[in-house]
LUMBAFI-277286 format. One line per 2 residues: number of its first residue (from 1); their letters; for each residue x negated, y, z negated of C-alpha. Coordinates in steps of 0.5 Angstrom, whole numbers, m for minus. Example, Ala and Ser with C-alpha at 12.3 -4.5 7.8 and 13.67 -1.06 7.14 Angstrom:
! residues 2
1> AS> m25 m9 m16  m27 m2 m14
END
This chain:
! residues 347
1> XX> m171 239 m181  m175 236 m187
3> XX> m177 229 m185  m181 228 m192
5> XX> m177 228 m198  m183 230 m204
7> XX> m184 225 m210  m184 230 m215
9> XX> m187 229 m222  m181 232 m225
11> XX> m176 226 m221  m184 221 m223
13> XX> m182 222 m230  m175 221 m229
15> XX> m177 214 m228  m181 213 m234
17> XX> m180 211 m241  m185 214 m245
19> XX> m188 210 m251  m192 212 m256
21> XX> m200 210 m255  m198 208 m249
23> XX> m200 211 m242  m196 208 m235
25> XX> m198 209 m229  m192 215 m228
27> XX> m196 219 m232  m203 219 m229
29> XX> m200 218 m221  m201 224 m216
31> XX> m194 226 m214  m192 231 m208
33> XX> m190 237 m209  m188 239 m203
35> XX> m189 246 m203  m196 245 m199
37> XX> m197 243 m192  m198 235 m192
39> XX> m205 235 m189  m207 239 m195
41> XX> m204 236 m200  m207 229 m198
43> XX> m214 232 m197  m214 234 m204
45> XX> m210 228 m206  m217 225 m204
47> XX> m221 229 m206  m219 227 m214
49> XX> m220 220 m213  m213 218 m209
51> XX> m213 212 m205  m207 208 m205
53> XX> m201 212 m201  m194 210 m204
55> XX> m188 211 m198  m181 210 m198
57> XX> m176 208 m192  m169 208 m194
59> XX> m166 206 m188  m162 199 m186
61> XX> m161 202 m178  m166 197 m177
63> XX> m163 190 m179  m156 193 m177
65> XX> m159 194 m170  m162 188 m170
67> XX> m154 185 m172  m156 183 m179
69> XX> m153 185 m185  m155 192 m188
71> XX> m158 194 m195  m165 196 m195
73> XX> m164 203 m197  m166 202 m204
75> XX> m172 198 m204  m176 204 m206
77> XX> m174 208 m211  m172 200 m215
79> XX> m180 199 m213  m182 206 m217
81> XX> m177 204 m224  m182 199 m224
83> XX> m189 200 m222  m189 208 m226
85> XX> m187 203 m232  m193 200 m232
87> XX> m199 200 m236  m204 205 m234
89> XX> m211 201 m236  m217 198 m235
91> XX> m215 194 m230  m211 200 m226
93> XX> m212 208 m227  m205 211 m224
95> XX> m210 216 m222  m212 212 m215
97> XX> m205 212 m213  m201 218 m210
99> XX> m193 217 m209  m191 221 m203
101> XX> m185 220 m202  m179 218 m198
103> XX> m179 219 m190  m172 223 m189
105> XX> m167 218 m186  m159 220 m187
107> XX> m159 223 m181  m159 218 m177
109> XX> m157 212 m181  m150 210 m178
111> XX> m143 207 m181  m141 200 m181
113> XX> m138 198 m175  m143 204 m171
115> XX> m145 200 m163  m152 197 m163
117> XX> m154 201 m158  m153 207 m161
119> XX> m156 204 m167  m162 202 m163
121> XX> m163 209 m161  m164 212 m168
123> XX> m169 206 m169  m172 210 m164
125> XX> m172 216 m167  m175 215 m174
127> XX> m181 210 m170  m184 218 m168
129> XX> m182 218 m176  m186 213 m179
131> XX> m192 214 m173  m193 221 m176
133> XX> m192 221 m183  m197 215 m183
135> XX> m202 218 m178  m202 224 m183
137> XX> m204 219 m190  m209 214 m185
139> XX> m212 221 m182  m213 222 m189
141> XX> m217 217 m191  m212 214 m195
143> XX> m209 207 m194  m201 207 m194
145> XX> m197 202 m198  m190 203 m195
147> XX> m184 200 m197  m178 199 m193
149> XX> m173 200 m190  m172 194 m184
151> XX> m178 191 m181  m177 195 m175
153> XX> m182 200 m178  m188 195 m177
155> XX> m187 198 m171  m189 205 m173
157> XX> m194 203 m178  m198 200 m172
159> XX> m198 204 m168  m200 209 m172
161> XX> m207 205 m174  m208 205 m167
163> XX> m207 212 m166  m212 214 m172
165> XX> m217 208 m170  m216 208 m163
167> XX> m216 201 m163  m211 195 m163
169> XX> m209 192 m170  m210 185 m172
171> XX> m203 183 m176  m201 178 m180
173> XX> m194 177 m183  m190 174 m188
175> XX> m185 172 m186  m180 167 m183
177> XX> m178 170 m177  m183 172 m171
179> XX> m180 179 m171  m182 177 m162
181> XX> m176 179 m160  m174 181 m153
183> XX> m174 188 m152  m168 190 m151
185> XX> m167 196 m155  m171 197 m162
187> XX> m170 194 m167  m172 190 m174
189> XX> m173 184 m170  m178 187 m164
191> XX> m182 191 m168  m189 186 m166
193> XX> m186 185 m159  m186 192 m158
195> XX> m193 193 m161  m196 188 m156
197> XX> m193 191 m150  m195 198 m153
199> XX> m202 195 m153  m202 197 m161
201> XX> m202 189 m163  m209 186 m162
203> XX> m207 179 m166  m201 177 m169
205> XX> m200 172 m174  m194 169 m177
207> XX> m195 165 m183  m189 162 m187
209> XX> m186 162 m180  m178 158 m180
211> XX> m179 153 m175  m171 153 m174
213> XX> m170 161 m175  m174 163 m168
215> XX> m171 162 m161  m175 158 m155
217> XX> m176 165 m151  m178 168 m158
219> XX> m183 163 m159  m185 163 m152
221> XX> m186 170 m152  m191 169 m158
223> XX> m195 163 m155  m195 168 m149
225> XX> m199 174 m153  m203 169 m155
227> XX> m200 169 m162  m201 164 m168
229> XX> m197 161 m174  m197 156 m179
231> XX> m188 154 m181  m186 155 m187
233> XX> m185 147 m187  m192 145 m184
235> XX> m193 148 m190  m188 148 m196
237> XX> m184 142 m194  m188 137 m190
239> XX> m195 139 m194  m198 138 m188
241> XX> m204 143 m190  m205 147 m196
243> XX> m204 155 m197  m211 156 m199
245> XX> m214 153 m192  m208 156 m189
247> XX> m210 163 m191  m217 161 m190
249> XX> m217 160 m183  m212 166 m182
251> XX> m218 171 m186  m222 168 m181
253> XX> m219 170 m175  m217 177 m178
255> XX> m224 178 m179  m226 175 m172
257> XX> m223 180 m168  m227 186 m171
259> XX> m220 190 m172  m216 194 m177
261> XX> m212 188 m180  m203 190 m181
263> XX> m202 187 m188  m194 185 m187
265> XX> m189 182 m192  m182 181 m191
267> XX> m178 180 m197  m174 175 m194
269> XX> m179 170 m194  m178 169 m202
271> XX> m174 164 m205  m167 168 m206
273> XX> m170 175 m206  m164 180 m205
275> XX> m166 183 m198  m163 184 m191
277> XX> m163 176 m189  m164 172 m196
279> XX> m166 164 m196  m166 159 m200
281> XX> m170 156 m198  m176 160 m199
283> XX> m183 161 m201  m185 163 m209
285> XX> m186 170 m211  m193 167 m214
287> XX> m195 165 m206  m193 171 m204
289> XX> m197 175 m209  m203 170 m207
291> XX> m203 172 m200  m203 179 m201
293> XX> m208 179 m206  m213 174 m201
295> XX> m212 179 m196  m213 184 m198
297> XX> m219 182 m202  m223 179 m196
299> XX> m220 183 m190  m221 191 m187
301> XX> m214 191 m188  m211 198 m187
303> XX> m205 198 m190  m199 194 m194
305> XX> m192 194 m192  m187 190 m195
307> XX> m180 190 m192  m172 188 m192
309> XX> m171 189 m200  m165 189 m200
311> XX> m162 190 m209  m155 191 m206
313> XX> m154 184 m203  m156 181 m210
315> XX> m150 176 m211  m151 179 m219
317> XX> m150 186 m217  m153 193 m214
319> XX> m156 193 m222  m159 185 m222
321> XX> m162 187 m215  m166 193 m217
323> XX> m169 188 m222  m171 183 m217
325> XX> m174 187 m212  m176 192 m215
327> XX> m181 188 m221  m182 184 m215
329> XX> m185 190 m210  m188 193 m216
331> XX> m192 187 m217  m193 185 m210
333> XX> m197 193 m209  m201 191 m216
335> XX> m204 184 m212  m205 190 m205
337> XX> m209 194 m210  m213 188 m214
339> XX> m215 185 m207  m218 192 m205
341> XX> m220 194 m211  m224 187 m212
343> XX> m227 189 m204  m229 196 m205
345> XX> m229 198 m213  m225 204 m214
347> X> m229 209 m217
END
């Protein structure tokens, strides 16, 4: 079966609103076709001066596995409303960018009311997705930029880094959960547990982590792989130490362990974003798009993965929802694109 859905530029311009004296991203963005094999299409998608791969997983198998709340199926196609409509200048040509598309997900997305344990096992299932596909862009050459989908699919992404470098991943993640789960069937809230046992995950780093949202055994679990956090309330609540020195010290470590570096964001860490488990309590979107460009700018990062939007479970509405997250993800991938773009001009 077809397990990559193309971005065509027929559906790319669908997305635009065209302006007189204007050019936007989605006029001067690559799109896949899918009428060559993939491999070829990236090659020569390289060749043009591409180097930021767009990927969607539509999917909430993952959370619902994980038995939280579904949602997270719509964050790309909200995202690329957004991110097509900005301006093509000189602070970013769309010609370095390419949209692929989205992994083919519907066969294995499930009712409500569907058991984990059959859940889990199409978590399985759309990992050998994620590690292909992606292994294909990184092969390439090209860095990805995936937007989810659950944060199960951390998973898929580190251990395709690991196949095409041949080396462990260093990650540090956003997020107020650990996501260190037991192993105990896949899901969104393992994906690191499983990475590490699989050798995939060389470091790990939660930043923004809850320090009431994480069980004993998860936090046990995560000393015992030799994981590092900073809370979200040693941090935001308690001032205890700044976000600066914070990502400080984590650029430091990344760049220690002379590893690939994971670049991973939950939505779920912002103040109020409609996503799979949304906070009040959160962090701004600002100190978000912070960490992403910091991180970016100052580390082998190797690619950027945004989680868990969800537009549905906006309390305005689906509509409000796809606002929200898909002008926030838009930015988010700007603040990705900047930082490595200041680390290595693009040409």
């Amino acid at each position: 079966m077809q397990t990559l859905i193309p971005f065509t530029a027929e559906r790319c311009q669908g997305f635009v609103a065209k302006r007189e004296g204007e050019t936007k991203i989605g006029q001067t963005l690559h799109c896949y076709e899918g009428k060559a094999p993939l491999n070829e299409q990236l090659a020569k998608a390289k060749a043009d001066g591409v180097r930021f791969v767009i990927l969607g997983i539509g999917e909430d198998i993952g959370p619902r596995a994980n038995l939280g709340r579904g949602g997270a199926v719509d964050g790309f196609e909200a995202a690329m409303a957004q991110f097509c409509n900005f301006q093509s200048n000189q602070f970013l040509d769309g010609g370095h960018c390419m949209v692929l598309g989205q992994i083919a997900t519907d066969d294995l997305q499930l009712p409500e009311g569907s058991s984990a344990k059959i859940l889990r096992e199409n978590v399985d299932k759309l990992d050998e997705r994620v590690v292909e596909i992606v292994g294909e862009i990184m092969a390439a050459g090209l860095e990805p930029i995936v937007i989810g989908g659950g944060h199960n699919n951390a998973y898929g992404l580190l251990m395709a880094t690991k196949k095409v470098t041949g080396r462990p991943v260093a990650a540090v993640n956003l997020d107020p959960h650990s996501d260190f789960r037991p192993r105990e069937g896949r899901h969104s809230g393992n994906g690191f547990s499983y990475a590490a046992a699989s050798g995939a995950l060389g470091h790990y780093h939660v930043l923004g982590l809850h320090e009431l949202k994480n069980s004993q055994q998860t936090l046990e679990q995560l000393s015992a792989f030799g994981g590092k956090w900073h809370t979200l309330q040693a941090i935001w609540v308690r001032r205890e130490i700044s976000l600066e020195l914070a990502l400080k010290t984590i650029v430091e470590d990344l760049n220690a362990s002379d590893l690939p570096v994971a670049l991973e964001l939950d939505l779920d860490a912002i103040t109020n974003m409609p996503s799979s488990a949304s906070t009040a309590a959160g962090i701004p979107l600002l100190d978000a798009l912070y960490y992403v460009n910091q991180v970016a700018s100052k580390t082998p990062a190797a690619y950027l993965h945004l989680a868990e939007a969800a537009p549905s479970c906006h309390v305005a509405g689906v509509e409000a929802g796809r606002r929200e997250t898909g002008q926030s993800i838009a930015e988010l991938i700007y603040a990705y694109i900047q930082g490595r773009q200041a680390q290595h001009p693009l040409g």
